[in-house]
Every structure is written in structure tokens, then in C-alpha cells.
C-alpha positions, 0 to 999 in steps of 0.5 A, spaced: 481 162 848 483 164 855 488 171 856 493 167 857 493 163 850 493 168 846 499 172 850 503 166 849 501 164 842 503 171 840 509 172 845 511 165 841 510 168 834 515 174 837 519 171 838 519 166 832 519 174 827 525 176 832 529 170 830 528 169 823 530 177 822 536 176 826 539 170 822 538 174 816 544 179 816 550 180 812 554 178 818 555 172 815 559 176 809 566 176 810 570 183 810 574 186 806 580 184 806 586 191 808 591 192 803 598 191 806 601 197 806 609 197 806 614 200 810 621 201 809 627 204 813 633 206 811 639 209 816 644 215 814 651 216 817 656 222 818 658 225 811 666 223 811 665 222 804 660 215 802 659 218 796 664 222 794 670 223 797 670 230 795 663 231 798 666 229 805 664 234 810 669 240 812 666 244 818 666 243 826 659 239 827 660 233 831 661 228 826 655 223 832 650 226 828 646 220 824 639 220 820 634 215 818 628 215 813 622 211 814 617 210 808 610 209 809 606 206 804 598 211 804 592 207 801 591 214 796 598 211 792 601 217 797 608 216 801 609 219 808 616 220 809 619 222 816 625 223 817 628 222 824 636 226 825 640 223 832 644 227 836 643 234 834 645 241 836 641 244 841 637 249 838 641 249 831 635 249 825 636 243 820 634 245 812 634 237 810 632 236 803 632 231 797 635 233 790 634 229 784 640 226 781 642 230 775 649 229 770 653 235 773 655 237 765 648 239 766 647 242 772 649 251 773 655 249 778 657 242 776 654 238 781 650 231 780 644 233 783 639 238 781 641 245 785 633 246 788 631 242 793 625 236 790 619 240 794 615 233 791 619 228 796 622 232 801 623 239 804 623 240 812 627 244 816 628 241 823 630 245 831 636 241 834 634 239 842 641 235 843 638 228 841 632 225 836 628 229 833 623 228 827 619 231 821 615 228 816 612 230 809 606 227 805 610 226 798 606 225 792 611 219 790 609 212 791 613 207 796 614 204 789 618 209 786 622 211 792 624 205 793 626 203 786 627 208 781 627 216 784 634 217 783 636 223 788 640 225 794 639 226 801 641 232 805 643 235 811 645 242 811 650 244 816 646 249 822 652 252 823 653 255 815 650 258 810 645 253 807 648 252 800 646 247 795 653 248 790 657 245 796 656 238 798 662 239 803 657 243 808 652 237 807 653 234 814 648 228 812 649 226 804 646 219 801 643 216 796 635 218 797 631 210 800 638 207 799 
């Protein structure tokens, strides 16, 4: 058997040891198949009294102010809120919140909402630049939940008074919460 058989024949069984290796992997396995996570958005107007006609606004922000919510499913059963207010006031803070809705028989000022803010779906506060800004909050509710059953409002405090729970009419934005 001369130098050159013996680099042959063991190049060849190499070669034969790499094939068979390499057609054994898991690559014929198909992946797992990703959730399909939801999405949903909803769009709010100036407050000119959808709800209530009492509620409508009475103040002096421009009434070119609109909202949208954009509600995006999590894999950990979590929902990200992000709220996005149109046509702002330069360098006016926005306090923007839900409230659970509530019988105003129960409630200290007579509203149809809890008084404090539902820190659990959304709280944040927003700097006005003259158009679009946004701010987003992981809620502990699932997309399910806010989108069929949470019963809650919508708030956007007027940033040119004081902030009060108590007096929808100084609510600039007020909806129905994924409505």
C-alpha cells in the first residue's frame, strides 16, 4: 500500500465521517411557531362633550388637540400603552390618565369615575412641542381586558389649569378608555 492510498482512503473516510455528521442535525425540525400578538388603536377627539354634555371643556386650549392610544399585546401577558396627543401646547406638561369607571352615588364628588388615577393602566405626564408627542407605560392589564371589559375613562388635563380630578370640564381630552 503506497503513501498515496492510504491519504486517499482516509481522506474518503473523512469525508464520509463529515457527511453523515452533518445530515444529522435538528435542522430538519420545524421552529416553533411565535405568538401572534395583537395590536389595536383607538383615536380620541377634543372634549366638546362626547360623553357628557355637562363634561365638555370650558377653557382656552385650542380645541386642534386630539389623542390616540395604541395598544400592544406582550408575550408575559402584559399590555404596552402609548399614547401619542396632536397639536400641543409648546412647553405646556400634559397629566394624561385613566380612571375606572365608578357609580357617582359612590364616589366623594359625585363623578362616574374613580377620583384617583389607575396607575395599573396609565399614568404619565407629557411636555407639549407644538405637534406630536408620546409617552408609553407597560400596564399590567392584558390586551384582552382593555379592550372588552376594563370600564374606565380616558384623561387629558388641561396644562393651562390646575389639574383636578373632580371637574371634567377642565378635562381637554375625555373618552371612554379602548373604545
Amino acid at each position: 500500500m503506497t503513501l498515496k492510498n492510504v491519504l486517499s482512503k482516509s481522506t474518503l473516510a473523512l469525508l464520509l465521517i463529515l457527511v453523515s455528521v452533518s445530515s444529522c442535525s435538528d435542522d430538519d425540525q420545524p421552529d416553533p411557531i411565535a405568538p401572534t400578538l395583537k395590536t389595536a388603536t383607538y383615536n380620541y377627539d377634543f372634549n366638546t362633550g362626547q360623553v357628557a354634555s355637562t363634561f365638555a371643556y370650558a377653557g382656552t386650549h385650542s380645541n386642534t388637540l386630539s389623542a390616540d392610544i395604541l395598544l400592544e399585546e406582550q408575550a408575559n401577558g402584559q399590555t404596552r400603552v402609548t399614547l401619542t396627543l396632536n397639536n400641543t401646547m409648546t412647553g405646556e406638561t400634559y397629566h394624561i390618565h385613566s380612571h375606572d369607571a365608578a357609580d357617582p352615588d359612590t364616589t366623594p364628588n359625585g363623578t362616574p369615575y374613580n377620583e384617583t388615577p389607575n396607575g395599573n393602566v396609565f399614568v404619565q405626564q407629557i411636555d407639549g412641542n407644538g405637534g406630536s408627542v408620546s409617552a408609553s407605560q407597560m400596564s399590567t392589564e392584558t390586551f384582552a381586558d382593555l379592550t372588552t371589559t376594563y370600564d374606565g375613562f380616558l384623561v387629558v388635563h388641561d396644562p393651562l389649569q390646575a389639574v383636578s380630578t373632580v371637574d371634567p370640564t377642565t378635562y381637554v381630552i375625555l373618552g371612554l378608555f379602548a373604545r
